[in-house]
C-alpha positions in Angstrom: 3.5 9.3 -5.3 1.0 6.4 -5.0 2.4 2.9 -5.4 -0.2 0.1 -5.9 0.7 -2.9 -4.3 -1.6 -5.8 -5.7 0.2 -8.9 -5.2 0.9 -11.1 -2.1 4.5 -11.7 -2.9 6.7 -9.3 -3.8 10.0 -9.6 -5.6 13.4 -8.3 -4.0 13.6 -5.7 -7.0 10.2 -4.0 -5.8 11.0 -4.4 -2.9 14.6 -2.7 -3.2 12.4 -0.1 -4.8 10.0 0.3 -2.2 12.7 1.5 0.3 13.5 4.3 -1.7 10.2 6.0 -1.2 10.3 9.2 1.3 7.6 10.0 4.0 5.8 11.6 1.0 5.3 8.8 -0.8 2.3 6.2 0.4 2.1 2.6 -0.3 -1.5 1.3 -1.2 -2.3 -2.1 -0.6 -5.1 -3.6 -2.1 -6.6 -7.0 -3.9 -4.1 -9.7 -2.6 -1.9 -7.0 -1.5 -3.5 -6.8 1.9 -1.6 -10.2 2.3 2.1 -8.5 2.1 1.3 -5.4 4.1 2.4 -6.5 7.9 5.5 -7.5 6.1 5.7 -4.4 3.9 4.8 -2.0 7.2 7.4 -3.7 9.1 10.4 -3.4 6.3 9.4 0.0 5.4 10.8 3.1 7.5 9.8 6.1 5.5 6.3 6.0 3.6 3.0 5.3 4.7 1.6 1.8 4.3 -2.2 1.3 4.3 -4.8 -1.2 3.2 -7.9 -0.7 1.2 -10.7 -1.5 3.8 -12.6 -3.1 1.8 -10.2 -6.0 0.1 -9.4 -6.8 3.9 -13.2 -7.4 5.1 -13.3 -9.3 1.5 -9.9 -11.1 2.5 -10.4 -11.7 6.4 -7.5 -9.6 7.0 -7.4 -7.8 9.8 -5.3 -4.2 9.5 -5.4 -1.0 11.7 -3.9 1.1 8.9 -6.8 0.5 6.3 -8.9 3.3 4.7 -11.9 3.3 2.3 -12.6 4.3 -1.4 -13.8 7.9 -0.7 -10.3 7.9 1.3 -8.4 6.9 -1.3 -10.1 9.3 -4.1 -8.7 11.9 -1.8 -5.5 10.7 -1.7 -5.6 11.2 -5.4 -6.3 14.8 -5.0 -2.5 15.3 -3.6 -0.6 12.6 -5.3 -0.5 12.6 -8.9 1.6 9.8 -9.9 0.8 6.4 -9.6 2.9 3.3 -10.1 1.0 -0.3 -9.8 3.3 -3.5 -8.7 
């Protein structure tokens, strides 16, 4: 599963539900997301938690973990569900 982090700040229910996600799952953060992913990749233990590339150049944020559109199509490939937050 995808999940679609586009907010800054998130709420302690999506946040309770973001711990349940396994080392299949992968957390996408994009728009203002990119703001709430070094708190999100230090709170998280089991899924993956990237940026989108190019929000962060957009944003000035600077994040090792980001990948680009053609990345992300890719990812679409193997994960069919997607859940936005």
């Amino acid at each position: 599963m995808i999940v679609n982090i586009t907010q800054a700040h998130l709420a302690p229910s999506q946040l309770a539900f973001l711990q349940l996600l396994t080392g299949n799952d992968i957390v996408v953060c994009c728009a203002d997301g990119v703001y709430a992913h070094g708190q999100l990749e230090q709170s998280l233990s089991a899924p993956i938690c990237v940026t989108l590339k190019d929000d962060c150049l957009a944003r000035g944020v600077d994040s090792s973990q980001s990948i680009s559109l053609p990345e992300l199509a890719a990812l679409q490939d193997n994960h069919q569900q997607w859940i936005s937050i």
